[in-house]
C-alpha positions in Angstrom: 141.2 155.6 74.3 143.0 152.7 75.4 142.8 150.8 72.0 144.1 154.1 70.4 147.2 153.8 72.6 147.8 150.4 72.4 147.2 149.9 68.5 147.2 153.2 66.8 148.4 152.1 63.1 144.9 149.8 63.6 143.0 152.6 64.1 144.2 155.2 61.4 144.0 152.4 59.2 140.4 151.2 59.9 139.3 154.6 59.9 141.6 155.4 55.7 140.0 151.9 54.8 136.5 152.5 56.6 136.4 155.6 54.3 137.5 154.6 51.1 135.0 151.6 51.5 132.0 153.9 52.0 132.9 156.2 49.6 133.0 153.3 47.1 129.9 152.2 48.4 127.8 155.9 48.2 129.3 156.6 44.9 126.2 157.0 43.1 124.7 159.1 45.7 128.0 161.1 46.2 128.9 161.6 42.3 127.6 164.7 41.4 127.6 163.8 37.6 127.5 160.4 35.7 130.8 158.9 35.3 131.2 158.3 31.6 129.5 161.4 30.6 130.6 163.4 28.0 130.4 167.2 27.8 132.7 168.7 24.9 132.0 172.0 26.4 134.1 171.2 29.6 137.1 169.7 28.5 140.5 169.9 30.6 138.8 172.2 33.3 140.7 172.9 36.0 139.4 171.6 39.8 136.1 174.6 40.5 133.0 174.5 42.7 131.3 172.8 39.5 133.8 170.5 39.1 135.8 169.7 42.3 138.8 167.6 40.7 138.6 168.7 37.2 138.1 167.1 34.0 139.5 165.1 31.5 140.0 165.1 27.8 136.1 164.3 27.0 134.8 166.4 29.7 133.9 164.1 32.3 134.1 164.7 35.8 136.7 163.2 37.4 135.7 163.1 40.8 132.6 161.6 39.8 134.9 158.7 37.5 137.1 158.8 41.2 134.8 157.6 43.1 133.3 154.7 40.8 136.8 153.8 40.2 137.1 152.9 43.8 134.5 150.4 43.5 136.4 149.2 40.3 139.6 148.9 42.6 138.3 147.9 45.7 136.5 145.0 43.9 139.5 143.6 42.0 141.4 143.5 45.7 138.6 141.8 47.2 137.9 139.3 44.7 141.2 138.6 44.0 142.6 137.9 47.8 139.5 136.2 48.5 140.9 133.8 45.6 144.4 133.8 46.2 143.2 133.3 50.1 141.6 130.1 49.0 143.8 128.4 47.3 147.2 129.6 49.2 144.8 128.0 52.5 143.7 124.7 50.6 147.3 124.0 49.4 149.3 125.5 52.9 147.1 123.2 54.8 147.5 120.1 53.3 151.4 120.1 52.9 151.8 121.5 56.8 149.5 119.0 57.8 150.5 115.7 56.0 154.1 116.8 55.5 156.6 114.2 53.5 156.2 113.9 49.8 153.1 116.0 49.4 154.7 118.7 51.4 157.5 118.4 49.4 155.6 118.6 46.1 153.4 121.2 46.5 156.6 123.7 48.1 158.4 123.0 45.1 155.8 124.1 42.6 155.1 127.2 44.9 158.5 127.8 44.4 158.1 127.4 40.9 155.5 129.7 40.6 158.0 132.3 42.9 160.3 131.9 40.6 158.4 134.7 38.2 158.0 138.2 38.7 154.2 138.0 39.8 153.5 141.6 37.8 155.6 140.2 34.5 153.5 136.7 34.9 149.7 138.2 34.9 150.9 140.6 32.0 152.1 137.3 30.1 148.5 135.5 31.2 146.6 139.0 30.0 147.9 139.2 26.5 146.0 136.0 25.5 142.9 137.3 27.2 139.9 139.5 26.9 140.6 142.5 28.8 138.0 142.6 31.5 138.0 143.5 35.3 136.5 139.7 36.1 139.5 138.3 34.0 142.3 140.6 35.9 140.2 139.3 39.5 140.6 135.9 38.2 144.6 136.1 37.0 145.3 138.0 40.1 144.0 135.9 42.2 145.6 133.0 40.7 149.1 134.0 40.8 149.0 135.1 44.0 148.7 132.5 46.5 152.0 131.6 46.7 152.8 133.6 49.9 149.7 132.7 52.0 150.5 128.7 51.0 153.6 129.1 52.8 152.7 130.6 55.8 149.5 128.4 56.2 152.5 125.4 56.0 154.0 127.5 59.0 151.3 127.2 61.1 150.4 124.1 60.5 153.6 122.5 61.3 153.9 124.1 64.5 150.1 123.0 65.5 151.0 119.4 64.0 152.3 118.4 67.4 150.2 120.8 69.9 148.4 118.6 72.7 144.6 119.4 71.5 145.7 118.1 67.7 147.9 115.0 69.5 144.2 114.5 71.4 142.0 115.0 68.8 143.9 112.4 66.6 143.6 109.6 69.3 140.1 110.3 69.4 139.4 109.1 65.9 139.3 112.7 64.3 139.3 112.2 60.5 142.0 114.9 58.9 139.5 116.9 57.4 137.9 117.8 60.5 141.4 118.1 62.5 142.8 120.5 59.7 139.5 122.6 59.7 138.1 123.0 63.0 140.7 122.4 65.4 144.5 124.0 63.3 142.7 126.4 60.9 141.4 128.2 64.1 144.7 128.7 65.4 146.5 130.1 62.1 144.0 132.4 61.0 146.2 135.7 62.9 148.6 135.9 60.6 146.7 134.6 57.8 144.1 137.2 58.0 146.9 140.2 58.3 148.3 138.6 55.1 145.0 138.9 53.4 144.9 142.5 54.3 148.1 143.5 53.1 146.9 141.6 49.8 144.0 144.0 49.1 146.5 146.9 49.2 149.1 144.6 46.3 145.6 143.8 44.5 144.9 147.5 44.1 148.4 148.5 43.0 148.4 145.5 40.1 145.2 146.7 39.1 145.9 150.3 39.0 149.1 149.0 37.1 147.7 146.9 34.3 144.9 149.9 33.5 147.5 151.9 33.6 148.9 150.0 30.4 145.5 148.9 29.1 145.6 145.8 30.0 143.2 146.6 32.7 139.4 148.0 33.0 138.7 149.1 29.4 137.5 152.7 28.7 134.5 154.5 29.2 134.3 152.5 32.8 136.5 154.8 35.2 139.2 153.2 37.2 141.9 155.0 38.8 145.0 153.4 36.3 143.2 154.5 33.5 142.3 158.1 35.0 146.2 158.2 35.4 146.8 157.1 31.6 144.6 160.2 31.0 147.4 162.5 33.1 150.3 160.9 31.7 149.2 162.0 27.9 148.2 165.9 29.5 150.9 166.2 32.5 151.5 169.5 31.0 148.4 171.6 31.0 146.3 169.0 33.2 147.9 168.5 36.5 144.7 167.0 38.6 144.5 163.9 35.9 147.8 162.5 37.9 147.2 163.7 41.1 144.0 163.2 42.4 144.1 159.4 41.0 147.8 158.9 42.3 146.9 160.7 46.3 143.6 157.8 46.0 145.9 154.8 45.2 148.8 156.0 47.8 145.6 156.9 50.5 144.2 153.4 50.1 147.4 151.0 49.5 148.7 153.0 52.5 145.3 152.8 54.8 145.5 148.8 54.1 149.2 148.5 55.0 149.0 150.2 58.6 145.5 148.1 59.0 147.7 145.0 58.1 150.8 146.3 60.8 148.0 147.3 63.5 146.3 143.6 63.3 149.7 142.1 63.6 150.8 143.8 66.6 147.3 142.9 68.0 147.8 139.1 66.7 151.2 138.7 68.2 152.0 141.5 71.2 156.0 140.5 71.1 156.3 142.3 67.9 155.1 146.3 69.7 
């Protein structure tokens, strides 16, 4: 009760996220009917007992394509952070902890890369590619580093002069091992709050490009192309827009007040 107190935004969104995750994970026990089945007989249904959010233009369940298009989604965030968290780590690192030239080098071409819309940029990378979900991972992934490589730089340069990294230099330490077991440690807080908050950006590019087609290619269900569906039958087909729409808000929101809680729990000045 006294976690709930101190950090409730961590709690409401580890329980929204702890949710999402295991629906994603049970869908194929959960779904009531295959996800890319086609039943001519049930098209544009409204939400029933049989059919508990409807049904699009081919007559497949949508709460069935819902719930495997949370793994799509929850996938593409994963993937892709765990990418951009990679590189944005790699490249932070090194420029916080040698400084001069190569700091200066590898900021400028981070702000380079800041330069472009990140949403106009993968679209640009997308056109000459294959639509597939491991290509949007991939492009997401890369484009997105940019952040984390600056705030990894942060960190480092205000562990470069802290007394165990001053003592572990005159002991002999090589770099390698004083970057990544004695500084990494020590900037993983806000690091790891940034990752979260990523997963919730990751879904809403995803959701974004499917949206446009760019995305996860029909018959495989993901919530963007779900929503293409409403936008093409807002008239006489309500749920295709809003059962989609309330899963991307309930998840991007679920990782954003996971992302405040661990900050307030990371750094107590900021409650």
């Amino acid at each position: 009760m006294n976690i709930l107190m101190r950090y409730p935004l961590l709690i409401v969104g580890g329980l929204i996220v702890l949710c999402v995750v295991m629906l994603a994970l049970l869908a194929p026990w959960l779904a009531p009917y295959e996800p890319t089945h086609v039943d001519v007989r049930s098209i544009l249904l409204p939400p029933s007992a049989t059919h508990w959010c409807g049904t699009d233009t081919l007559g497949r369940d949508v709460f069935s394509r819902m719930l495997y298009g949370a793994r799509v989604s929850l996938s593409v965030g994963l993937v892709a952070v765990g990418i951009s968290m990679a590189l944005g780590i790699i490249l932070g690192a090194i420029a916080g902890f040698y400084g001069g030239r190569i700091d200066a080098m590898l900021m400028r071409a981070t702000d380079m890369m800041l330069c472009f819309p990140t949403f106009f940029l993968i679209l640009a990378v997308i056109a000459f590619l294959e639509p597939s979900i491991w290509n949007i991972m991939i492009v997401i992934g890369l484009t997105s580093w940019m952040g984390v490589a600056r705030l990894v730089r942060a960190e480092f340069l205000s562990l470069n002069q802290r007394e165990y990294v001053l003592a572990a230099r005159a002991l002999g330490a090589s770099p390698l091992r004083i970057m990544w077991a004695y500084m990494l440690p020590g900037a993983m807080g806000p690091v790891l709050v940034s990752a979260v908050l990523g997963v919730a950006g990751a879904v809403l590019l995803e959701s974004g490009l499917s949206f446009l087609g760019l995305g996860v290619q029909p018959p495989d269900p993901s919530w963007g192309n779900i929503l293409t569906d409403g936008k093409d039958n807002i008239q006489v087909a309500w749920w295709l827009s809003f059962y989609p729409g309330m899963a991307i808000l309930i998840t991007v929101l679920g990782y954003n007040l996971l992302g405040e809680g661990l900050r307030d729990v990371f750094d107590p000045r900021l409650e």
